[in-house]
C-alpha positions in Angstrom: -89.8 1.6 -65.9 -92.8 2.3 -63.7 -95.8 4.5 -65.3 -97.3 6.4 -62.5 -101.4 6.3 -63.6 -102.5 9.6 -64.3 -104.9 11.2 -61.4 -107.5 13.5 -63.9 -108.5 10.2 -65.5 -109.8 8.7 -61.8 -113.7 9.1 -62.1 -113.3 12.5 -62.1 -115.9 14.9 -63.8 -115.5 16.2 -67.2 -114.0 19.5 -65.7 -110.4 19.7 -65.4 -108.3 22.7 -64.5 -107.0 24.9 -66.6 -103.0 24.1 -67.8 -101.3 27.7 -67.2 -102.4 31.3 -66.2 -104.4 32.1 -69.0 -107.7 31.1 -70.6 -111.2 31.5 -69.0 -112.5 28.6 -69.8 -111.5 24.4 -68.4 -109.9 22.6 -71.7 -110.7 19.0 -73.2 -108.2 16.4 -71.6 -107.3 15.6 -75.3 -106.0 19.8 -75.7 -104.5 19.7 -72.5 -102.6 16.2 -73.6 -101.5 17.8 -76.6 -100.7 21.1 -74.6 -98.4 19.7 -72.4 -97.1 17.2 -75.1 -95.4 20.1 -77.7 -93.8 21.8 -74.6 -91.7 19.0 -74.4 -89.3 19.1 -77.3 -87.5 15.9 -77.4 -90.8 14.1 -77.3 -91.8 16.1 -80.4 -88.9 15.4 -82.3 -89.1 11.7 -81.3 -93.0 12.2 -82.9 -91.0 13.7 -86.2 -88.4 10.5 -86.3 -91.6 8.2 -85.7 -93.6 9.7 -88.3 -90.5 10.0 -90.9 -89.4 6.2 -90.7 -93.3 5.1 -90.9 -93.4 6.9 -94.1 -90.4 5.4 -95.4 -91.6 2.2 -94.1 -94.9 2.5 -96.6 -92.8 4.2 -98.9 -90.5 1.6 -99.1 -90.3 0.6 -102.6 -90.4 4.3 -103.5 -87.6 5.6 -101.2 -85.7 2.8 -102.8 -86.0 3.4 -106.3 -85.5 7.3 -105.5 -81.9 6.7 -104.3 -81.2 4.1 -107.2 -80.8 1.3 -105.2 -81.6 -2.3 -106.3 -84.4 -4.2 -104.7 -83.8 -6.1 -101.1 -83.6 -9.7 -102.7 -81.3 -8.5 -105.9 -78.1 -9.7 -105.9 -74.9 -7.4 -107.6 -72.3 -10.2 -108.3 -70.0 -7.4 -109.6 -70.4 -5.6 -106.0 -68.3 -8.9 -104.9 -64.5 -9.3 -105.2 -62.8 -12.3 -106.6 -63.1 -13.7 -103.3 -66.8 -13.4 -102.9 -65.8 -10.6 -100.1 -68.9 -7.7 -100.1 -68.0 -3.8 -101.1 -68.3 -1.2 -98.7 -70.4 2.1 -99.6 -70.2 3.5 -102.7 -71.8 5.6 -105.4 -73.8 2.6 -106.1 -74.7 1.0 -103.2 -74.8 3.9 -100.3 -74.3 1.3 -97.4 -72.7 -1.4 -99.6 -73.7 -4.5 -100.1 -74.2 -7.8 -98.1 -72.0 -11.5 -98.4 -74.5 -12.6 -101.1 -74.3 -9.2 -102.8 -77.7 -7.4 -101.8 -77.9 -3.8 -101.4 -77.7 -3.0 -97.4 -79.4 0.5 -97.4 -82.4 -1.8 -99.7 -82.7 -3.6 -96.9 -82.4 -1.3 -93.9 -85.1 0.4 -95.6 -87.4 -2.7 -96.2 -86.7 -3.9 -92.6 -88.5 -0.6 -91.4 -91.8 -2.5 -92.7 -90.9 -5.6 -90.8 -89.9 -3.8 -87.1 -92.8 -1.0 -87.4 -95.3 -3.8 -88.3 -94.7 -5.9 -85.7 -94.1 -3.2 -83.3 -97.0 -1.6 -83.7 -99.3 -4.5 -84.8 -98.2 -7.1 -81.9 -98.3 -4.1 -79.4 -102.3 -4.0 -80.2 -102.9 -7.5 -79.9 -100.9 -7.6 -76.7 -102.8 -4.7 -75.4 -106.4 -5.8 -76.5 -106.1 -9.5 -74.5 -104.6 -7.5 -71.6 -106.8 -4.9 -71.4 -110.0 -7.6 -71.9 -108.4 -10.0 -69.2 -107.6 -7.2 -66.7 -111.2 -6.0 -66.8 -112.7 -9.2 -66.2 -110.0 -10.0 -63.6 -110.7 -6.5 -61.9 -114.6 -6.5 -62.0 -115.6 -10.0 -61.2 -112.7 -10.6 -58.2 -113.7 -14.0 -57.1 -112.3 -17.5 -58.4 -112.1 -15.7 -62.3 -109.8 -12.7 -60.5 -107.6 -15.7 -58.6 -107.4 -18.1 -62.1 -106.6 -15.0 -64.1 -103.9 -13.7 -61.4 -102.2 -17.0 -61.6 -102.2 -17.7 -65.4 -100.5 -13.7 -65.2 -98.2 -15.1 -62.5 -97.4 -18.0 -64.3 -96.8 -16.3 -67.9 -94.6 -13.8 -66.0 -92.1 -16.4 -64.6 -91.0 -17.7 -67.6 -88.0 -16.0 -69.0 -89.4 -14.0 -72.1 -86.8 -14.6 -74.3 -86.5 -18.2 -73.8 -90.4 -18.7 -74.0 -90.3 -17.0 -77.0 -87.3 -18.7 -78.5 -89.4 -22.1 -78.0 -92.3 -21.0 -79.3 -91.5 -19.4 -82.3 -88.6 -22.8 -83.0 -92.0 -24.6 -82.5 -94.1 -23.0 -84.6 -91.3 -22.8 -87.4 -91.8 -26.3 -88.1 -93.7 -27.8 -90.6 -97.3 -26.8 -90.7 -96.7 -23.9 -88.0 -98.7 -24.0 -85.1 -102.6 -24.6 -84.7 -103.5 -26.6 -87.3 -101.6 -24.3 -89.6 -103.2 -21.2 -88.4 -100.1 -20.1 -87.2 -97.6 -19.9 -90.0 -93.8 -19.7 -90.1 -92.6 -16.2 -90.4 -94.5 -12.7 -89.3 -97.6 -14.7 -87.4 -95.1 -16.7 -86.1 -93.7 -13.3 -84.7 -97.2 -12.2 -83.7 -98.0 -15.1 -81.5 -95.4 -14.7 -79.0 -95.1 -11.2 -78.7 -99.3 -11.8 -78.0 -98.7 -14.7 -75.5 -95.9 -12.9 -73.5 -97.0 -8.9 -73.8 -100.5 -9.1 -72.6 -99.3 -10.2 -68.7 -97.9 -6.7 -67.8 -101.0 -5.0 -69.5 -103.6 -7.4 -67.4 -101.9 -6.6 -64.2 -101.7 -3.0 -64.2 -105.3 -2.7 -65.9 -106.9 -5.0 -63.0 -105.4 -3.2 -60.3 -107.2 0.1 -61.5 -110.3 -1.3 -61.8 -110.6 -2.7 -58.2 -109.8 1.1 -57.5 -112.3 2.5 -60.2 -115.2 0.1 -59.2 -115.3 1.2 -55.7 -116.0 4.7 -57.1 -119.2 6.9 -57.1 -119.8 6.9 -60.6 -119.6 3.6 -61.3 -122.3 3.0 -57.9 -124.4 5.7 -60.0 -124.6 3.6 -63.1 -125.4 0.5 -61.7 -127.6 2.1 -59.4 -129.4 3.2 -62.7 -129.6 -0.3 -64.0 -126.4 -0.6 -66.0 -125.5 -4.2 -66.9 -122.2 -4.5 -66.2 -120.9 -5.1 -70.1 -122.2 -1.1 -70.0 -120.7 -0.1 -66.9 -117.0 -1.6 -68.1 -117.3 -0.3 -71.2 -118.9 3.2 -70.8 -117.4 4.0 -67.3 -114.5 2.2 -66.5 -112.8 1.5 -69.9 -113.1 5.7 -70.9 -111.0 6.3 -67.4 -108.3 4.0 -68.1 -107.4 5.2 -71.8 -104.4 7.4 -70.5 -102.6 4.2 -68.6 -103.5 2.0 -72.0 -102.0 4.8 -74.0 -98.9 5.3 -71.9 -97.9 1.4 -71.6 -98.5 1.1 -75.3 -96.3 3.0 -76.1 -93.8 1.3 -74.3 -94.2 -1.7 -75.1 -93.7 -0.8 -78.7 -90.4 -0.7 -78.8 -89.5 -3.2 -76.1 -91.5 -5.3 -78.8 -89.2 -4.2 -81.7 -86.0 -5.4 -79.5 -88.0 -8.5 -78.9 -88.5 -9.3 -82.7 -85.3 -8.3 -83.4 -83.6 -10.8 -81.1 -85.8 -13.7 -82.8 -84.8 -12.7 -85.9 -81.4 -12.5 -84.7 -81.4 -15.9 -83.3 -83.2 -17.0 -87.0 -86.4 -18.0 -85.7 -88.1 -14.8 -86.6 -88.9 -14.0 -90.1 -88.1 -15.8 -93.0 -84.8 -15.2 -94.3 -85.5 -13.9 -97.9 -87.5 -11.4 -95.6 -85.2 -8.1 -94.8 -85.2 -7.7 -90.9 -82.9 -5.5 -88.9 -82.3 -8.5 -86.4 -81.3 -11.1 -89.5 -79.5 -8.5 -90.9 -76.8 -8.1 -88.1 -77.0 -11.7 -87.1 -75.5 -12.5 -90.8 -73.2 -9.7 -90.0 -72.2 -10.6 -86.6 -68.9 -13.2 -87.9 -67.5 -10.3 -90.0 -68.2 -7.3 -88.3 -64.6 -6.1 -87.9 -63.8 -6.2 -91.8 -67.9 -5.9 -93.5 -69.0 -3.2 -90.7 -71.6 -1.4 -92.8 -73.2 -4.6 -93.0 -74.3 -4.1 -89.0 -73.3 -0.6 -88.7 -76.5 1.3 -90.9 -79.1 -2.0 -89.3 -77.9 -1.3 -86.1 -78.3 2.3 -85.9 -81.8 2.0 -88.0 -82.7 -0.2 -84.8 -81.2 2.0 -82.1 -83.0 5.3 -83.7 -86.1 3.4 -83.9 -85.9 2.2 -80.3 -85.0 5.3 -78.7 -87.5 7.4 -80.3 -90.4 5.2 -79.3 -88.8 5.2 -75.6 -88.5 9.1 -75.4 -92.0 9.3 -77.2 -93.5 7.2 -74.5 -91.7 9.6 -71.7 -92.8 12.5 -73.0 -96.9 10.8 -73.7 -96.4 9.6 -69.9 -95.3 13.5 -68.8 -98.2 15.0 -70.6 -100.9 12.8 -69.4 -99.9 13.2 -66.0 -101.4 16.5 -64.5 -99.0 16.9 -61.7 -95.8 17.6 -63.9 -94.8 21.0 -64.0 -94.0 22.3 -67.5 
């Protein structure tokens, strides 16, 4: 998906038009954000679905005990046949039960913590080394913008998946990676979605600030003696906030998918761990007779997903002052 840059956010002065036919007076960009955002009802709801499964993800423990259900890691024996086969919802256990007799909807609701965390948490390390790289890349041009624009190039060839795959196998072994920095499990996680997410982030932020530095402002502060550690942080870094915004928040859930397809391929978190991904992996060989087991994970993921995506639409809609609402 391409994310069009929003134009009020270009150097322009702190006066921006007004958003409609009434008012006598120019708004703040962050009431005309949120003026444009709540006309858009899907994006709103999306916000409501967001802020409901983040609460259920602190809330875990609490949301679990609330519906009766056992803890992620207990195991019901009795919930298992005299073939060891897993019972399907019930009074007891609302989305059944797994092959080693764990509660499903436990689970789902503990995975929340593990997709939302690294969602949201890998996102912001992603975004921090790209924005930091793209403004040195930008400012400086020279050898450090060439070096930089290659390591980007280089990063990007690699098949994401496959990089990641390696990486996280790697750091699953023994020690971890880095001296043992770099644990198995959730930093395990971490690291790769930092290594791979910060190329896309670098590239688009370098490209606006070969366009912002070329701008009168920016020729007005240094004229005025700003070092340039003030002039990328008070100048440019304020007028690319809205692009930042919008690719963050879609890279959050492309960053869920991508921790869920680790943990789906087991190198993600550890298994006592409940993640969506693990979850459907173990029931991807009996998903035609145990299909709560990846029904309720599944959907939990696709929910989360999509709401994030039409989230990031409607945030992209609102900060961009040419979109008619």
């Amino acid at each position: 998906m391409s994310v069009g840059t929003p134009g009020f956010l270009q150097g322009q002065p702190a006066e921006f038009p007004l958003d409609g036919a009434g008012g006598d007076h120019a708004r703040s960009p962050a009431q005309l954000f949120w003026q444009r955002l709540r006309r858009d009802r899907v994006a709103l709801a999306a916000l409501v679905v967001i802020v409901l499964l983040v609460l259920v993800a602190l809330l875990a423990p609490l949301v679990v005990r609330l519906f009766g259900a056992p803890g992620p890691n207990a195991r019901d024996r009795d919930a298992l046949d005299a073939f060891g086969a897993p019972a399907g919802p019930s009074s007891e256990h609302l989305f059944g039960v797994d092959d080693f007799g764990r509660d499903v909807f436990s689970r789902t609701v503990y995975g929340a913590r593990v997709s939302l965390f690294v969602g949201l948490a890998g996102t912001a390390i992603a975004v921090v080394i790209g924005v930091a790289l793209g403004l040195v890349a930008g400012w400086y041009r020279g050898w450090v913008d060439t070096a930089l624009a290659g390591l980007t190039d280089v990063m990007l060839a690699f098949p994401v998946l496959l990089l990641g795959l390696g990486i996280a196998s790697a750091c699953t072994l023994g020690d971890g990676c880095a001296g043992g920095l770099v644990q198995p499990g959730l930093r395990t996680v971490l690291l790769v979605v930092a290594i791979i997410g910060w190329t896309v982030v670098a590239r688009v932020v370098r490209g606006q600030v070969l366009s912002l530095r070329e701008r009168e402002f920016v020729d007005a502060a240094r004229a005025a003696g700003a070092s340039d550690r003030v002039v990328l942080l008070r100048e440019i870094l304020p007028n690319l906030t809205p692009t930042i915004i919008v690719y963050s928040s879609l890279m959050i859930p492309q960053t869920i998918l991508f921790e869920a397809a680790l943990s789906f391929l087991g190198v993600g978190v550890s298994p006592s761990t409940a993640s969506w991904g693990s979850m459907i992996a173990d029931a991807a060989p009996n998903f035609d007779t145990q299909w709560w087991y990846m029904l309720f994970p599944g959907l939990a993921l696709l929910v989360t997903v999509l709401a994030f995506n039409l989230l990031g639409d409607g945030v992209q809609d609102a900060l961009d002052p040419t979109t008619n609402r």
